[in-house]
C-alpha beads as a LAMMPS data file, in Angstrom:
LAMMPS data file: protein, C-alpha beads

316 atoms
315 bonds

1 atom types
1 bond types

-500.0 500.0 xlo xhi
-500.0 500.0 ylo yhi
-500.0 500.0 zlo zhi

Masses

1 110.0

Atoms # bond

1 1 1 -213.956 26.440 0.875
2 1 1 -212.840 28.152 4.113
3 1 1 -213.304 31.999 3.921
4 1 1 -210.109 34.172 3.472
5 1 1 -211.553 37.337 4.276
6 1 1 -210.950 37.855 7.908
7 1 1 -211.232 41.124 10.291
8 1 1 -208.876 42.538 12.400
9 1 1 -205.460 41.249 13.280
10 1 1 -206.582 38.233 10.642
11 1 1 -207.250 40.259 7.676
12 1 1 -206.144 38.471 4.558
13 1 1 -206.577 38.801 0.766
14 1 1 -208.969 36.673 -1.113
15 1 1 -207.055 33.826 -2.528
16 1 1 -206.731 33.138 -6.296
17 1 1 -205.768 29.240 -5.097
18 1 1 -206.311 27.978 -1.938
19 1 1 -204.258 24.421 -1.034
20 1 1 -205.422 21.451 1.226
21 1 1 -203.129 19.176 2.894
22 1 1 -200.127 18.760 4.644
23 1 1 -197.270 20.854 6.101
24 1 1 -194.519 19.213 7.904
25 1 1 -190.502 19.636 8.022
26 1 1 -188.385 17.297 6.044
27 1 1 -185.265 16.205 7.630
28 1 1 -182.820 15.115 4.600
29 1 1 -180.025 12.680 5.361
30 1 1 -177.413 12.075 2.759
31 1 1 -173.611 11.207 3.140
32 1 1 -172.877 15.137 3.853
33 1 1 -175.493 14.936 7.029
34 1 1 -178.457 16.099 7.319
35 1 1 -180.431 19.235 7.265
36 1 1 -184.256 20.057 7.899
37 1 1 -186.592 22.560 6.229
38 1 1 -190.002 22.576 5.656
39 1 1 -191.959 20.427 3.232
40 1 1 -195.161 18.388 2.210
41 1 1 -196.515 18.021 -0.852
42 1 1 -199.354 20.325 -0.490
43 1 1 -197.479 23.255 1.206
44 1 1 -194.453 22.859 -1.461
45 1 1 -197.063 23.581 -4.135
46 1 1 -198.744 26.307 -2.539
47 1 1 -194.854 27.867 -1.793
48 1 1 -194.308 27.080 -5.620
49 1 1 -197.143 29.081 -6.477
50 1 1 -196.643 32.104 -4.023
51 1 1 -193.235 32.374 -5.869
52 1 1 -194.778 32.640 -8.822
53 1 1 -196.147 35.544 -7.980
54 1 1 -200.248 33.412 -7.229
55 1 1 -202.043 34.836 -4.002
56 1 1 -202.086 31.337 -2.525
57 1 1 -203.789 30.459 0.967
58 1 1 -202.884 27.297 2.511
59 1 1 -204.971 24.998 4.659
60 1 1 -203.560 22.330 6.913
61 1 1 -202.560 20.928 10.152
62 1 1 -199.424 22.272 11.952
63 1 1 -198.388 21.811 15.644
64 1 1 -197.218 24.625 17.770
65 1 1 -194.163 23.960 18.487
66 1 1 -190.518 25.267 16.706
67 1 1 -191.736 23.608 13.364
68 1 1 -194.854 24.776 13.149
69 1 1 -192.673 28.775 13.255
70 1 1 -190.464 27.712 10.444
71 1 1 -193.167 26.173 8.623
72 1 1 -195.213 29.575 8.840
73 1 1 -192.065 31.581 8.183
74 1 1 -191.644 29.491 4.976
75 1 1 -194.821 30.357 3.696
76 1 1 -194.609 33.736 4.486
77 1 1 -191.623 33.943 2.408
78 1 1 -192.994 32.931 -0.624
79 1 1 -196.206 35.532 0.419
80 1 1 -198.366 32.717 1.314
81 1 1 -200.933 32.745 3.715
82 1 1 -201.559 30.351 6.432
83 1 1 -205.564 29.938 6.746
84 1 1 -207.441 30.234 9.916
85 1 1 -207.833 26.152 11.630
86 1 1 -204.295 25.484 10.367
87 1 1 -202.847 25.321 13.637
88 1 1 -203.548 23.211 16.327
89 1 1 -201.602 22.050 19.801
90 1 1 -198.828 19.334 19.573
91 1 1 -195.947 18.499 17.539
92 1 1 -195.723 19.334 13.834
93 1 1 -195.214 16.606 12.105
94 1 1 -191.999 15.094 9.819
95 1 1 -190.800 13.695 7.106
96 1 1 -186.711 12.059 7.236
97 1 1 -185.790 12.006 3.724
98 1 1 -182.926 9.550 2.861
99 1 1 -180.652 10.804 -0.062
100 1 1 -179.146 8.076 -2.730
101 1 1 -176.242 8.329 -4.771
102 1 1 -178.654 9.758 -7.855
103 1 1 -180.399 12.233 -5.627
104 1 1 -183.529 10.184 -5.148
105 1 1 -185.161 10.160 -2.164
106 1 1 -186.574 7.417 0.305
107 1 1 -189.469 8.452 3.206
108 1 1 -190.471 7.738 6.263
109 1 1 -192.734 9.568 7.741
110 1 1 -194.138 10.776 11.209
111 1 1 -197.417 12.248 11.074
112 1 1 -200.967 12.690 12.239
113 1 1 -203.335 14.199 9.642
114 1 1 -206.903 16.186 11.739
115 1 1 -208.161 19.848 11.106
116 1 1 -211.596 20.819 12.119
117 1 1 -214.624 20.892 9.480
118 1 1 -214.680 24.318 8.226
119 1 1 -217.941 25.776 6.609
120 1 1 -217.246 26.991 3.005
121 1 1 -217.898 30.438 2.796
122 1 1 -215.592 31.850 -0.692
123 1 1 -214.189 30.041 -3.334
124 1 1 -211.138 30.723 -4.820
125 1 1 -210.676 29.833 -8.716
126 1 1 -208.932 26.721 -8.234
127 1 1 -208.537 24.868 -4.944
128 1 1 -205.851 22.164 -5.032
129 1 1 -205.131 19.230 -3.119
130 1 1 -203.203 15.793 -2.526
131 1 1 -200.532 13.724 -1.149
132 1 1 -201.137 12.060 1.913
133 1 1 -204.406 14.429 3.227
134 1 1 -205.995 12.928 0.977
135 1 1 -205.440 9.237 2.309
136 1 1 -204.743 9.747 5.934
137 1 1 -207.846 9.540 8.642
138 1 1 -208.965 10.634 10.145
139 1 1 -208.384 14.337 7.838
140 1 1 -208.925 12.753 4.711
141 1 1 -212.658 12.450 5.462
142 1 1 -212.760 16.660 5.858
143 1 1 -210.622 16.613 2.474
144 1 1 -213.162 14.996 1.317
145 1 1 -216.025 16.821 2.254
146 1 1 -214.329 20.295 0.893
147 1 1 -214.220 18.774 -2.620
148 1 1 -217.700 17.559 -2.320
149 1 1 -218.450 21.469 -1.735
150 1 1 -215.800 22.966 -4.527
151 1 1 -216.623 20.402 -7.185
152 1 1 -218.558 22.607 -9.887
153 1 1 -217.637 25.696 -8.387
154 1 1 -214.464 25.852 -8.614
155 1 1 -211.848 24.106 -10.483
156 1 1 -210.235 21.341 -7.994
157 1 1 -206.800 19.697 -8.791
158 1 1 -205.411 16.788 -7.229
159 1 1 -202.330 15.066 -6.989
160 1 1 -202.153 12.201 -5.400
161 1 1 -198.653 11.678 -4.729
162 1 1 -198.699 7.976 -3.379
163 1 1 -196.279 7.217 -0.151
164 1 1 -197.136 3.611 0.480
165 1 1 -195.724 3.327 3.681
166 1 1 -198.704 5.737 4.998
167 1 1 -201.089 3.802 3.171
168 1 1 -202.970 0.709 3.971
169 1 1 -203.263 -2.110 1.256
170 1 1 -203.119 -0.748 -2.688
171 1 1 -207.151 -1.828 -2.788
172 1 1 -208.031 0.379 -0.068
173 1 1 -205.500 3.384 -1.632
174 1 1 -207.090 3.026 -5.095
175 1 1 -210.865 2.967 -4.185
176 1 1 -209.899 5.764 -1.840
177 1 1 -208.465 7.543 -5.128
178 1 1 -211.127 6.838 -7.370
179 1 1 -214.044 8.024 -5.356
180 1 1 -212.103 11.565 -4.804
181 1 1 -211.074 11.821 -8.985
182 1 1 -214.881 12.098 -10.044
183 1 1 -214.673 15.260 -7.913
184 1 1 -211.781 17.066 -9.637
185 1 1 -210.988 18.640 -13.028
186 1 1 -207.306 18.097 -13.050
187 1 1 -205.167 14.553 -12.221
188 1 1 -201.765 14.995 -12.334
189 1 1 -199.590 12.290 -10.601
190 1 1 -196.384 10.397 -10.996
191 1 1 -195.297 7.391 -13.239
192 1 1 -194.730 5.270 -10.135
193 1 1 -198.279 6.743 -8.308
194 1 1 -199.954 5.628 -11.690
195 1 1 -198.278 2.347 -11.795
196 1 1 -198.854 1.836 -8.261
197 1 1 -202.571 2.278 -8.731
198 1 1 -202.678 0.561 -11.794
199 1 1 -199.881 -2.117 -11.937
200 1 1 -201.076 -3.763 -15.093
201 1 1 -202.061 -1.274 -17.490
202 1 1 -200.284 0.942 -19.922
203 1 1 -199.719 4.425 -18.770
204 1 1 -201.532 5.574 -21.857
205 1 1 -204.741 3.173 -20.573
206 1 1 -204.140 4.559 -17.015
207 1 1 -204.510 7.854 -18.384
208 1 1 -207.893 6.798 -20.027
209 1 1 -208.977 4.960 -16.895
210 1 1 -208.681 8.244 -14.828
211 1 1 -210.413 10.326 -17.043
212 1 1 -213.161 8.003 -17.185
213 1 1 -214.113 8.626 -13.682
214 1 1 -215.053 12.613 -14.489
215 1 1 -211.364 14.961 -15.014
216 1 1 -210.730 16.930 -17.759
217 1 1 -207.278 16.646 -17.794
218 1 1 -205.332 14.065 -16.926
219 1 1 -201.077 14.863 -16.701
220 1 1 -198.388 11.950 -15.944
221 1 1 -195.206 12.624 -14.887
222 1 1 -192.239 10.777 -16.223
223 1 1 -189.192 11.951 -14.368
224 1 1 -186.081 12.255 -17.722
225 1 1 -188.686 10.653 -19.833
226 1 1 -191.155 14.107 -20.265
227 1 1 -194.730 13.625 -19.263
228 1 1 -198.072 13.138 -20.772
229 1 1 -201.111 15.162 -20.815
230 1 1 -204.278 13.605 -22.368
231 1 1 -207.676 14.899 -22.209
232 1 1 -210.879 13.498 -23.906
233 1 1 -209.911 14.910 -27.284
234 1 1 -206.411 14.745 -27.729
235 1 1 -203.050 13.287 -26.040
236 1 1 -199.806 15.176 -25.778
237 1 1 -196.319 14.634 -24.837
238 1 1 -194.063 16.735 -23.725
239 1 1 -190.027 15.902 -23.054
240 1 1 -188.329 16.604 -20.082
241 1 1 -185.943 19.586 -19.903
242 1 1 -182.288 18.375 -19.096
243 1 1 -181.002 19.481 -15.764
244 1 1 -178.340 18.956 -14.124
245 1 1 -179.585 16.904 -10.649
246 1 1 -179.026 18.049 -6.654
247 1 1 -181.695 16.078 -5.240
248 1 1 -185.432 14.971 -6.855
249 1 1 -187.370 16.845 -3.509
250 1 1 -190.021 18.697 -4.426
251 1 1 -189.557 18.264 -8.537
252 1 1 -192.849 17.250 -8.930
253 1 1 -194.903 19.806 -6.634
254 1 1 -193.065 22.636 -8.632
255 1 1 -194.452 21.079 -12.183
256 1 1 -197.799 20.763 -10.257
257 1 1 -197.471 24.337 -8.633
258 1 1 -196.560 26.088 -12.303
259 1 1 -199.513 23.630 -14.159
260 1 1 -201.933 25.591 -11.622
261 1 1 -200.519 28.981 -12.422
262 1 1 -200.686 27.839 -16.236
263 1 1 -204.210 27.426 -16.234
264 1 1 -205.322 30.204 -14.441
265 1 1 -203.417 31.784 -17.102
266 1 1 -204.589 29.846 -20.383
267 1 1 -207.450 32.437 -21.382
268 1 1 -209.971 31.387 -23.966
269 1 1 -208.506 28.455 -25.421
270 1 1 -209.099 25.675 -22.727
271 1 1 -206.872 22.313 -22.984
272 1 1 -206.341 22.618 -27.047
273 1 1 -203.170 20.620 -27.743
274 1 1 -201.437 23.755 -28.115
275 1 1 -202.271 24.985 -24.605
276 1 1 -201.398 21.476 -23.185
277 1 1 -198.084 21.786 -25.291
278 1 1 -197.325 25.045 -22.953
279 1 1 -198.696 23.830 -20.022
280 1 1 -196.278 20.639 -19.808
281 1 1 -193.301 22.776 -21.409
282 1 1 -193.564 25.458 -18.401
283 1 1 -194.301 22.364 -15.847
284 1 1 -191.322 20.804 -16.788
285 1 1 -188.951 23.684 -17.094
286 1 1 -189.917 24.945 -13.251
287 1 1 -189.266 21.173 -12.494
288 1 1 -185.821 21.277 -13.728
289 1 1 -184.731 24.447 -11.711
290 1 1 -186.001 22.999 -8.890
291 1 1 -184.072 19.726 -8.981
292 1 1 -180.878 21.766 -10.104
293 1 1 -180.858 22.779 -6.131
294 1 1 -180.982 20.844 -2.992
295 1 1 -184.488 20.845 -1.296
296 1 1 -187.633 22.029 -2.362
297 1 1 -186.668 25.298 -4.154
298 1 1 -189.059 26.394 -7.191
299 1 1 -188.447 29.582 -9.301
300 1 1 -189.691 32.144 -8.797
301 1 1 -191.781 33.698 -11.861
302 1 1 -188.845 35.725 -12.890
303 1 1 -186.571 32.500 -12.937
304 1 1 -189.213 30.565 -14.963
305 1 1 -189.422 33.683 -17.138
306 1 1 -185.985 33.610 -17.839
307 1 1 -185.319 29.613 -18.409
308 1 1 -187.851 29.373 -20.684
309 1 1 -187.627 30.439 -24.788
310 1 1 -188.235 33.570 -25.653
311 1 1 -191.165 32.593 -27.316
312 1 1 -193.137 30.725 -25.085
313 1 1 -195.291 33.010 -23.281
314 1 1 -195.402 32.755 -19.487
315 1 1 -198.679 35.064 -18.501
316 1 1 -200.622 37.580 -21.138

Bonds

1 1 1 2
2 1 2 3
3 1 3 4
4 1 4 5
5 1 5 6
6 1 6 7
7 1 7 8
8 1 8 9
9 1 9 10
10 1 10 11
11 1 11 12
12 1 12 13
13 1 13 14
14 1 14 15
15 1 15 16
16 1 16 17
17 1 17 18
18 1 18 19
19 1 19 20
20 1 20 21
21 1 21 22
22 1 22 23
23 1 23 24
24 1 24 25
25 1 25 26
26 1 26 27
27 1 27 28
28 1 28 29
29 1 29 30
30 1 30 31
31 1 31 32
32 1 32 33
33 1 33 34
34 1 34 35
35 1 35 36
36 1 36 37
37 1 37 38
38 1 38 39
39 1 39 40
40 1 40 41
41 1 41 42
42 1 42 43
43 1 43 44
44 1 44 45
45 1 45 46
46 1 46 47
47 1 47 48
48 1 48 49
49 1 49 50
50 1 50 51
51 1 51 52
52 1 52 53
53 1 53 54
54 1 54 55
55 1 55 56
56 1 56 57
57 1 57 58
58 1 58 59
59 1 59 60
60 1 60 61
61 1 61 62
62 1 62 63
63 1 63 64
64 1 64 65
65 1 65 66
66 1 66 67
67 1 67 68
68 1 68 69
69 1 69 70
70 1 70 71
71 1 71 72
72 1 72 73
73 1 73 74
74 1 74 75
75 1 75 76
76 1 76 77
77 1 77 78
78 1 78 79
79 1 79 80
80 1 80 81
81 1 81 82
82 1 82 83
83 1 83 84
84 1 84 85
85 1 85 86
86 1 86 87
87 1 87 88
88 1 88 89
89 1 89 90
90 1 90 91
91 1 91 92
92 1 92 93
93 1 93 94
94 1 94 95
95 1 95 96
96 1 96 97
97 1 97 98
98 1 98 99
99 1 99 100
100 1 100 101
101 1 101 102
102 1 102 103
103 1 103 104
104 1 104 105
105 1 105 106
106 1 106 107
107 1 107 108
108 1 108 109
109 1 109 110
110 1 110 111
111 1 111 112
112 1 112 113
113 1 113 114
114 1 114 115
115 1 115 116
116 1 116 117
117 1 117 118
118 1 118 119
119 1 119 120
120 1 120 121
121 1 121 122
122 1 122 123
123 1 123 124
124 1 124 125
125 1 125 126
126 1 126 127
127 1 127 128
128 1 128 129
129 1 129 130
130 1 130 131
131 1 131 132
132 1 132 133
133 1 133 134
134 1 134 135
135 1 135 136
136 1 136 137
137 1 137 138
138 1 138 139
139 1 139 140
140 1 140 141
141 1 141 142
142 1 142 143
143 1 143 144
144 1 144 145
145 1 145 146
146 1 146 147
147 1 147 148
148 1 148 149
149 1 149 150
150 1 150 151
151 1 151 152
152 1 152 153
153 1 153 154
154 1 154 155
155 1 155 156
156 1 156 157
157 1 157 158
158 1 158 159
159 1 159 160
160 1 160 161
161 1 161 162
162 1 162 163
163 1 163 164
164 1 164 165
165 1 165 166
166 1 166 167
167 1 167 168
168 1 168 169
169 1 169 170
170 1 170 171
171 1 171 172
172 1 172 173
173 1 173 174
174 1 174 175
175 1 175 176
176 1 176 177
177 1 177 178
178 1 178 179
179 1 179 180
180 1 180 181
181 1 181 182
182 1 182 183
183 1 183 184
184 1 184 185
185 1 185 186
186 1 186 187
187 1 187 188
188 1 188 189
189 1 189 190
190 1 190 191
191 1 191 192
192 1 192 193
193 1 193 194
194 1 194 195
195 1 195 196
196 1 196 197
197 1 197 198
198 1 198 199
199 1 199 200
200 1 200 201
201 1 201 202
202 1 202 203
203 1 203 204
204 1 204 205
205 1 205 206
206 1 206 207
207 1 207 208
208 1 208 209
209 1 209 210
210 1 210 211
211 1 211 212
212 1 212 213
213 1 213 214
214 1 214 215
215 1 215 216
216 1 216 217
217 1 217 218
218 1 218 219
219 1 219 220
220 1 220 221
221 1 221 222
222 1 222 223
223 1 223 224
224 1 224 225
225 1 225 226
226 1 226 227
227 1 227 228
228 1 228 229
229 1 229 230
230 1 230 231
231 1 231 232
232 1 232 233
233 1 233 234
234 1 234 235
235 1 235 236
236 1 236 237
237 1 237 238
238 1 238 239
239 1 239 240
240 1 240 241
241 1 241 242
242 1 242 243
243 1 243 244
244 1 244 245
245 1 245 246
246 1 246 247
247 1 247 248
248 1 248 249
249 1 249 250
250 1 250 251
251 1 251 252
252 1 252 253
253 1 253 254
254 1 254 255
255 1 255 256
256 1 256 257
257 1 257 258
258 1 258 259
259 1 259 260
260 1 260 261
261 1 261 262
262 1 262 263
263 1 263 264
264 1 264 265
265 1 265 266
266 1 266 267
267 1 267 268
268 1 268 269
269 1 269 270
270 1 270 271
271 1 271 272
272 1 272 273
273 1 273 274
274 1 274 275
275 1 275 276
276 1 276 277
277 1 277 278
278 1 278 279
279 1 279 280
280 1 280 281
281 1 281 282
282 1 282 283
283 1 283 284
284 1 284 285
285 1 285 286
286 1 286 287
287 1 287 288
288 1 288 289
289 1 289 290
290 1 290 291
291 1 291 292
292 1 292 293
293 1 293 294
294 1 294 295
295 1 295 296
296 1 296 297
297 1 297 298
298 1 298 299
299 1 299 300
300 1 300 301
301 1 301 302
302 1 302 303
303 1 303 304
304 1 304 305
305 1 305 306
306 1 306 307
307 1 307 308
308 1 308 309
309 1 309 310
310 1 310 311
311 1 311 312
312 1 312 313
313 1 313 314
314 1 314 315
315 1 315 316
């Protein structure tokens, strides 16, 4: 992984996660209009987790242009850090988000994906990564090469958070997928990515077919219908929590972002079904605050805190 220990003017803190991938602005039409903020998958996640309170550094590819300031303002909101290579000349790039009548969103995006090789120097305890980085050349190649470095060093997560019209065909997208899942510990992707990837199997047998290839953990996201987390030894499922619904943006990076913090959290116990049972409950419940607002708006750890039972313990 990149270092995060810089000198001078640079100086930042170690990071406890460090994210790989995109940052761009999303421009969201809906009958009302339309309004932009920043987004990506990657850089909503690592926002997610700087409001939860996780010293989060974020690697990616942002122009230098009026963008590229609100994207860096964004972070720095949420006490993230942008990571040295992250910017380069140009135009950051975008991402027009239509609105339907049930909040779901269609994409089309406009984006180039290149960042310079960096040489790994620290790793953090779990470096996460996904979306379209992980597909896009010619960046996804560098992606690539970073989780060839992390794998067995640190723990690596991956969501792969499919957007088709980026992609080339599904054969190329899934071959691309399964040569980067061997070198993670965590899967966690959508219903529709897993269906996408795997049109004809169950998404219990998609599941298995995914931690074949080397994960520990495998979780499925199910929008209203809960999700699933199965490992090797035991297969959980956990409902959704009801929300009321602004938009869908962002839902699922805020269940990935608080299934990070989770297990940097879980202690001793590893992925027992009990600690997969908290895992998916806290996941969902940051999901549902999120889509309760418009845009890509997580909780923070004192809003997750609050939604969730008394009982279910958020940190130690």
């Amino acid at each position: 992984m990149p270092s995060v220990q810089q000198t001078g003017a640079d100086l930042q803190p170690a990071s406890d996660v460090v994210v790989v991938g995109e940052a761009l602005v999303d421009i969201v039409v809906s009958p009302q209009g339309s309004v932009e903020h920043p987004g990506g998958s990657p850089a909503n996640v690592a926002y997610g987790l700087g409001r939860l309170g996780v010293t989060t550094g974020l690697l990616t590819s942002i122009g230098d242009d009026h963008y590229a300031a609100a994207v860096g303002e964004h972070l720095r909101s949420a006490g993230v850090h942008l990571l040295p290579g992250s910017r380069r000349p140009g135009a950051t790039a975008t991402a027009t988000a239509v609105l339907a009548s049930d909040g779901s969103a269609q994409y089309d995006f406009d984006i180039r994906w290149d960042f310079p090789r960096i040489t790994p120097a620290t790793m953090p305890k779990i470096l996460h990564t996904g979306s379209i980085a992980t597909f896009l050349a010619p960046g996804a190649a560098v992606v690539k090469e970073m989780l060839e470095q992390a794998h067995q060093r640190c723990v690596v997560t991956y969501d792969p958070n499919i957007r088709p019209a980026l992609l080339g065909s599904q054969a190329e997208a899934k071959t691309i997928f399964e040569e980067l899942v061997p070198l993670t510990e965590v899967v966690k992707l959508s219903d529709e990515d897993a269906r996408w990837l795997y049109p004809r199997l169950t998404l219990e047998d998609i599941a298995a077919r995914i931690l074949g290839l080397g994960p520990g953990l495998v979780a499925v996201t199910m929008g209203a219908e809960g999700s699933l987390l199965t490992t090797h030894a035991a297969q959980v499922a956990v409902p959704a929590v009801e929300s009321a619904v602004a938009d869908t943006i962002g839902a699922g990076d805020s269940y990935m972002s608080a299934l990070i913090y989770g297990l940097l959290m879980r202690g001793a116990d590893g992925l027992a079904p009990s600690v997969m049972e908290s895992l998916g409950r806290m996941a969902a419940k940051a999901a549902a605050i999120t889509v309760r607002r418009p845009g890509a708006q997580p909780p923070t750890l004192e809003e997750l805190r609050e939604d969730l039972p008394k009982h279910e313990p958020v940190a130690p």
